[in-house]
C-alpha positions as CSV (number, residue, x, y, z in Angstrom):
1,X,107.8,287.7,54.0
2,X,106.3,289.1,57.0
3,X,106.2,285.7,58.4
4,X,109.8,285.3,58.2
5,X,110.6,288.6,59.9
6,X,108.5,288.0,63.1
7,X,110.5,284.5,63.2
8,X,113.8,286.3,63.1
9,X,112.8,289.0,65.8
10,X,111.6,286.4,68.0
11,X,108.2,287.1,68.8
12,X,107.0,284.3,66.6
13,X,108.9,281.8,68.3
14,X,107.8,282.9,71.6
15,X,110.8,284.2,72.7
16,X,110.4,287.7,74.5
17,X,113.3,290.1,74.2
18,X,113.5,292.8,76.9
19,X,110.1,293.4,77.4
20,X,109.4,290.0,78.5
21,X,111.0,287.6,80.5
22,X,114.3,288.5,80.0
23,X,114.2,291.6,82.4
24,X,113.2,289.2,85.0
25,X,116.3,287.0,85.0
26,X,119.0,289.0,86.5
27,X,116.5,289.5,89.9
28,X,115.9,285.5,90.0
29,X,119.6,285.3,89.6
30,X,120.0,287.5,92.1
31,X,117.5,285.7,94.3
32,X,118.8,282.4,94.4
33,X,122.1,284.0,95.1
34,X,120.8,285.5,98.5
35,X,118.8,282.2,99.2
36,X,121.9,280.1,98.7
37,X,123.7,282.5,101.2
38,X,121.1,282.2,103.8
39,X,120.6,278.5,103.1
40,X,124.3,278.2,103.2
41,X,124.1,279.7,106.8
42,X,121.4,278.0,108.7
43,X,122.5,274.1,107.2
44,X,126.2,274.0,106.9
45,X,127.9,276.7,109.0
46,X,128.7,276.0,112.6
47,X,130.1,277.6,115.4
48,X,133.3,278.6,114.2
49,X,132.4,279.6,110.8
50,X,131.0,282.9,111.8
51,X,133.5,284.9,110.6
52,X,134.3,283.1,107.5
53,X,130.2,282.7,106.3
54,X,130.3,286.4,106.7
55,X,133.7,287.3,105.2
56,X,132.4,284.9,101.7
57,X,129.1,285.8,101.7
58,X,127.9,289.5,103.3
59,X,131.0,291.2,102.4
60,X,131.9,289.8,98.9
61,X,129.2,287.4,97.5
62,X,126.1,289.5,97.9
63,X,127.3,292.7,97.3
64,X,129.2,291.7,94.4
65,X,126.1,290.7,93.0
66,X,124.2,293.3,94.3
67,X,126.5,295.3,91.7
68,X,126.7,293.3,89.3
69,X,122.7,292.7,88.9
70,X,122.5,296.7,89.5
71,X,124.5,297.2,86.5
72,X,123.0,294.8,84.4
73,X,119.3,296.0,85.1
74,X,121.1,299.6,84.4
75,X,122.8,299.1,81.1
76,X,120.3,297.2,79.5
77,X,117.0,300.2,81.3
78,X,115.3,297.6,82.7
79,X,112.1,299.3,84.2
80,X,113.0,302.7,82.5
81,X,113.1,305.5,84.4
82,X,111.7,303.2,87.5
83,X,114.9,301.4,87.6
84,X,115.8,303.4,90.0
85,X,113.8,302.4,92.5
86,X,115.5,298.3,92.7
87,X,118.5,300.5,94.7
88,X,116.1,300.2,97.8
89,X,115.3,296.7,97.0
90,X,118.8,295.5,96.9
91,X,118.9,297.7,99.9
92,X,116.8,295.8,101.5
93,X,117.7,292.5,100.7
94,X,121.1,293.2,101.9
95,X,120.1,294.5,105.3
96,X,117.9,291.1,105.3
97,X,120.5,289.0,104.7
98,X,122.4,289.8,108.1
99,X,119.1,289.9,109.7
100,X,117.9,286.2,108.8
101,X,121.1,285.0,109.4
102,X,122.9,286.4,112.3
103,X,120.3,288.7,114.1
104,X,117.7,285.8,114.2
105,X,120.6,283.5,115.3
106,X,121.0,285.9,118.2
107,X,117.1,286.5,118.5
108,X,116.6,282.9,118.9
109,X,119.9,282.2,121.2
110,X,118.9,285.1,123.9
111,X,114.9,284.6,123.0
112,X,115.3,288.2,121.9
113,X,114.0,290.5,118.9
114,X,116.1,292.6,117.8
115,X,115.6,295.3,114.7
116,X,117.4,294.8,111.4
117,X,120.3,297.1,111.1
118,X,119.4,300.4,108.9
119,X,122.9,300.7,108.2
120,X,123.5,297.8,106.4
121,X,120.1,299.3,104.2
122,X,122.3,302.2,103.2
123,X,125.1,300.3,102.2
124,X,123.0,298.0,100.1
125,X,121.4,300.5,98.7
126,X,124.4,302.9,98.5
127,X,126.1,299.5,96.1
128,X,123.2,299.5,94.0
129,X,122.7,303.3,92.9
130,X,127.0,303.6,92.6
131,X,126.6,300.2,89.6
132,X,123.3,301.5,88.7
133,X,125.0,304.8,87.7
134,X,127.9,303.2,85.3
135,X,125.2,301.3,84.1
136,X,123.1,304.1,83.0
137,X,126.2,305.8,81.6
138,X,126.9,302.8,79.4
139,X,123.4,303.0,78.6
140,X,123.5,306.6,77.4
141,X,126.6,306.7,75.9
142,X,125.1,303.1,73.8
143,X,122.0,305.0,72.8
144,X,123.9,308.5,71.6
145,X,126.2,306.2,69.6
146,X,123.3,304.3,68.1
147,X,121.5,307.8,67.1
């Protein structure tokens, strides 16, 4: 009998719920996301797709799922109370997506270095906590219903 309730739970079919691998998925989603946008960049834009690559992908694709992976890891207390802290990582990889893309264009057009915008860390960051906050709320409200 015990048998058959560790099969239905999971564990005894190695599948880990969400203190396992689970948690992990909406970051690699995320991930391949922002490498797909930088990819996307440096292999198939060209001199007149500026405007458009950043239109499509730093003002709609990445922060869309910078909320939408923010929410997720929110809802579901990915982390627990540390889930806070992935705010400064999409933060991060926000203000690294313009960087590696149209800053190191520049940098390696004017054989310059120039610093990654701290602005665009804010407003990656600023995304993240707003969806990470109706996230929690969804998962309070889920947890006082379920008490």
């Amino acid at each position: 009998m015990k048998r058959m309730e560790a099969r239905q739970d999971g564990k005894a079919n190695g599948i880990k719920g969400r203190n396992g691998i689970s948690k992990w998925i909406p970051a690699a989603a995320y991930l391949v996301i922002w490498a797909f946008a930088v990819l996307v960049f440096w292999f198939f834009t060209g001199e007149g797709d500026a405007m458009g690559y950043s239109l499509v992908f730093l003002w709609v694709i990445i922060p869309a799922a910078t909320l939408i992976v923010s929410f997720i890891i929110s809802q579901n207390n990915y982390g627990g109370k540390w889930k806070w802290l992935c705010s400064f990582w999409f933060g991060l990889m926000y203000m690294l997506a313009e960087y590696v893309t149209f800053s190191m264009a520049n940098n390696i057009a004017f054989n310059t270095a120039n610093k990654p915008e701290l602005s665009l860390f804010a407003a990656g960051t600023v995304i993240s906590f707003l969806a990470m906050g109706a996230g929690h709320l969804l998962y309070v409200r889920r947890k006082n219903d379920g008490s």
